[in-house]
N, C-alpha and C positions, 0 to 999 in steps of 0.2 A: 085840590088845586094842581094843575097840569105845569110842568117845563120846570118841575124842580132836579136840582141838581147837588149833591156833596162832595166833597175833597177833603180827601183824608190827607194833611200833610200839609205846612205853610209856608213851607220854600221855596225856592223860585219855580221849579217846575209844578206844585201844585198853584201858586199863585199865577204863573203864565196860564195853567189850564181853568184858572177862575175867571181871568178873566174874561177869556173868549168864550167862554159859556155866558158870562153875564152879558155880554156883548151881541148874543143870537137869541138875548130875550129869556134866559132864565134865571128864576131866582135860585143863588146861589152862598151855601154854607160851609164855610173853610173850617176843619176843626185842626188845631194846631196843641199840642201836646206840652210844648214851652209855655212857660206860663209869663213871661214877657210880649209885654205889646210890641218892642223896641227888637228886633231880632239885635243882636252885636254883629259885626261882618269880622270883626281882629280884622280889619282891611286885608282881608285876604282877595287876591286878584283872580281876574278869569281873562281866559280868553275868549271872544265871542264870534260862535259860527255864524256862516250866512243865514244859517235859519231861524236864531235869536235876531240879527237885524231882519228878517223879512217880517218879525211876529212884530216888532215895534214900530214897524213902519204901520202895522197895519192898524194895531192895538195902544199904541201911544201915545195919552192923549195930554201927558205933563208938557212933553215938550223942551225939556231942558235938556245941556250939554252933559253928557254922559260918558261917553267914551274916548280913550285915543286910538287915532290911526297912524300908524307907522307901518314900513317894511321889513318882513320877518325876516328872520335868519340868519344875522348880520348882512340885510339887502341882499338875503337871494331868495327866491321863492321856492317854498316848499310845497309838495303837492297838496299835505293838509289843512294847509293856510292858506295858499292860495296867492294873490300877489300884494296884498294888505290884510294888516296885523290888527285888529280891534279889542282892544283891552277896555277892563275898569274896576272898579273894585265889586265884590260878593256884596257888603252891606248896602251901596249908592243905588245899584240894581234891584234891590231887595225893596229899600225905600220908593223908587220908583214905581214899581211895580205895586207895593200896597196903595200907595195911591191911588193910582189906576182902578184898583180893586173895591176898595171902601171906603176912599179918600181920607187916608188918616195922611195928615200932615208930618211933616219934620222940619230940623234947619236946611235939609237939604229939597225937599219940597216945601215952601209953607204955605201955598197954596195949592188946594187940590183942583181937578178938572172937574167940570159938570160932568153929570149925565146927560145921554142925547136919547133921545126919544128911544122908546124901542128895546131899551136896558132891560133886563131883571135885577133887582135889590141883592145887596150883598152884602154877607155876615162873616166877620171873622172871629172864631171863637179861642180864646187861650187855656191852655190849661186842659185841654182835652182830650186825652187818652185813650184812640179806638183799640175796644176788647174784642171786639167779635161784628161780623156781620151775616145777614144771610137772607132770602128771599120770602119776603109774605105778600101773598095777596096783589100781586102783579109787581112788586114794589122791592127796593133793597131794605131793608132796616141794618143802621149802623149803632152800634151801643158802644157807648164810651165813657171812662170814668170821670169825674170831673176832680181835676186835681186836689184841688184846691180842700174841699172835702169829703171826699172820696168817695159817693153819689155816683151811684151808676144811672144814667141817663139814656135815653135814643131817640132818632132822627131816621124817619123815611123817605127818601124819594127814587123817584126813576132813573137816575142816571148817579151813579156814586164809580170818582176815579180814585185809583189809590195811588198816592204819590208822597209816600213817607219814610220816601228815604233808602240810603243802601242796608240796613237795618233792620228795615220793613217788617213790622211784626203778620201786618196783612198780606205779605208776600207767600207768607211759611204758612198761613191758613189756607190761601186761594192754591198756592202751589207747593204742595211740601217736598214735594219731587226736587225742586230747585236749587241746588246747591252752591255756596258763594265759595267760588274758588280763588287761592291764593296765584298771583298771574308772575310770580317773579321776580319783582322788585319792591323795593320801599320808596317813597316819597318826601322828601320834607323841604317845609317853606316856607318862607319869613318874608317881613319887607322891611326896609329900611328909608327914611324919611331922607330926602335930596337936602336938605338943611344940615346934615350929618355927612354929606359926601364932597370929598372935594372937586373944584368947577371943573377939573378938567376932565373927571368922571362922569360927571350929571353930563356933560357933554356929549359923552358916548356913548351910554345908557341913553338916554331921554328918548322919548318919542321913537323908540323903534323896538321889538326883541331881537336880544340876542341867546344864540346857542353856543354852547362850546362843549364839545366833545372829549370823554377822556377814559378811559380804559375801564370797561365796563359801567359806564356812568356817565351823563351828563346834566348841564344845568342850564336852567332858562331863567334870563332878566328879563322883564318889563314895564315900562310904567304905568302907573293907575295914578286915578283921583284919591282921595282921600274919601270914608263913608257918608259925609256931610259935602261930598262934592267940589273938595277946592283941587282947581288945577290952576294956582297961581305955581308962579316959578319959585321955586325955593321950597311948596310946601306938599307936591306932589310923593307919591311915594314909587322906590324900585322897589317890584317882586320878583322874586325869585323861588324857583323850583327845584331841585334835585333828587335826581331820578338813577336811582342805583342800584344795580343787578342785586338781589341776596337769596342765597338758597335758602329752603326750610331748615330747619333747625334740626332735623335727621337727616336731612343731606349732607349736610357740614362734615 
């Protein structure tokens, strides 16, 4: 059987590349290493570039309200933002996108989209654990453990992406050259529910990010939905980033 395709990795970037493959007519198998059907998001937020919304405009066939748009930078534009801010949460995204992918449902989807003519079939698999891959007979074979009980299994086909992460244990096989360098700083982020903040905060915060800048360090607010989707007032959440210079640990 011609126009198969695998994806190593069940994140949003291996699920954005599921889905436009199932979308050009192939059939298509996600192997995802987690052994949760349910990804968690911890509502952790993103910001989203124009080339996340160009892929959902094209690729999106839920349909539901997903994002906010506000003005970055306490209303000024930043060259890498652009002149509107598009946030939402990691999990709402996530859910979305399975959707899209092999119509699994949630409270934030409960209903999934048809297929339109023209699709390939699509599989998401959990629990599955790529050990090794490599080239037979015109083809990739992918072998991977199966979690659960520990079954080494494999899957061939013609077009296999690898998208499992900064972690990537298939990175360090295809490139061992490749080296993950530390770039300088540390990051840490939380969000905090607007039901916890007082109004005249949620007021300032809401619907926009903000930056603030401070010696050697800054931090960004924004709002998002919640992973189940709710942007009623009172129950959205602010995320926050901070991003702070720290030298290695022998530099010190």
């Amino acid at each position: 059987m011609g126009n198969e395709a695998i994806v190593i990795g069940g994140s949003i970037a291996g699920l954005m590349c599921g889905i436009m493959l199932k979308h050009h007519g192939y059939t298509v198998k996600i192997l995802e290493q987690d052994v949760s059907n349910s990804r968690e998001g911890h509502n952790a937020g993103i910001g989203l570039s124009g080339e996340v919304g160009a892929f959902l405009k094209v690729h999106d066939r839920v349909g539901r309200e997903m994002m906010i748009e506000g003005p970055p930078g306490n209303n000024k534009a930043l060259p890498q933002w652009g002149t509107n801010f598009l946030s939402t949460s990691w999990g709402l995204l996530c859910r979305v996108l399975r959707a899209n992918f092999d119509g699994l449902t949630s409270k934030a989807v409960p209903n999934a989209p048809h297929s339109h003519e023209g699709d390939g079939a699509a599989v998401f698999k959990n629990g599955a654990r790529v050990t090794d891959m490599r080239e037979v007979l015109e083809k990739v074979q992918v072998q991977y453990e199966n979690v659960a009980d520990g079954m080494i299994k494999s899957l061939s086909a013609e077009v296999v992406v690898v998208a499992d992460g900064s972690t990537s244990s298939m990175r360090r096989t295809l490139l061992p050259e490749a080296d993950r360098r530390y770039l300088g700083y540390m990051c840490w982020r939380g969000v905090v529910p607007e039901e916890l903040v007082e109004k005249k905060w949620n007021k300032f915060y809401s619907q926009r990010a903000t930056i603030e800048f401070m010696d050697q360090s800054y931090i960004i607010i924004y709002t998002i939905p919640t992973d189940d989707g709710d942007f009623c007032t009172g129950k959205s959440l602010h995320n926050w980033l901070w991003y702070s210079r720290l030298a290695r640990a022998h530099e010190r």
